[in-house]
N, C-alpha and C positions, 0 to 999 in steps of 0.2 A: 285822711279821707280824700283828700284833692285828689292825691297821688293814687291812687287806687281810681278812681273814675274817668283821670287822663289816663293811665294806663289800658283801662276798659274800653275804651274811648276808642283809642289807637290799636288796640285789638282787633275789634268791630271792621275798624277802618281798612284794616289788612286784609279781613277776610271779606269786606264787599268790592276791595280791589282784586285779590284772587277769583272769585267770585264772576267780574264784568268780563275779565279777562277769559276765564274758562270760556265764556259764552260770546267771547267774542266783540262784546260792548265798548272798549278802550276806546277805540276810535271816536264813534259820535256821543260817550261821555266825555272825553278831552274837546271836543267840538263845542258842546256845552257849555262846559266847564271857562273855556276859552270866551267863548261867544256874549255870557253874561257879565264877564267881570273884567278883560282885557280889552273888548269890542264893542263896550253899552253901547257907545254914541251910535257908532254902525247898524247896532242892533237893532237900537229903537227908532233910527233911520229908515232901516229895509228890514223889518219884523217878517214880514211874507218869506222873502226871500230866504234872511237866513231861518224860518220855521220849515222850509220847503230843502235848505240842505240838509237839515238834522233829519226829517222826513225821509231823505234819498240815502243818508246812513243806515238809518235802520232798516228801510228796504232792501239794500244790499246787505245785511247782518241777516233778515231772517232769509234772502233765496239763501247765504250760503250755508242756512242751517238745512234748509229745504235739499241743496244740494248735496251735503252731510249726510241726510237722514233717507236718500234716494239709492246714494251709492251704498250704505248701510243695509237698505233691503237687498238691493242687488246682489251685493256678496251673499247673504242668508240666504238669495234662491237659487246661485250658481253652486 
């Protein structure tokens, strides 16, 4: 039973890694990921700050879905 639920487990965990990566996400989740559990002190130091880089990742994740999805129409009208 364990074995079956870590396996599941780890499954899951592949496909919401395939998943962040498709879209682009790796970066400000490794930011994240980093930020909470490598850099608390820092974190809980300067909260603004690093809320305000994870903030400027994902702004730069969606222009360049916005940029993806511009050049996408473009082709469809040329």
């Amino acid at each position: 039973m364990m074995a079956a639920v870590l396996s599941l487990g780890l499954a899951l965990l592949g496909g919401i890694i395939c998943l962040a990566q498709t879209l682009r996400l790796s970066v400000p989740l490794l930011y994240g990921a980093l930020v909470i559990t490598v850099f608390r002190p820092w974190y809980l130091a300067h909260t603004a700050l690093a809320d305000g880089i994870f903030f400027a990742l994902v702004g730069l994740v969606a222009l360049s879905w916005m940029v993806t999805l511009i050049r996408a129409v473009r082709e469809m009208i040329w």
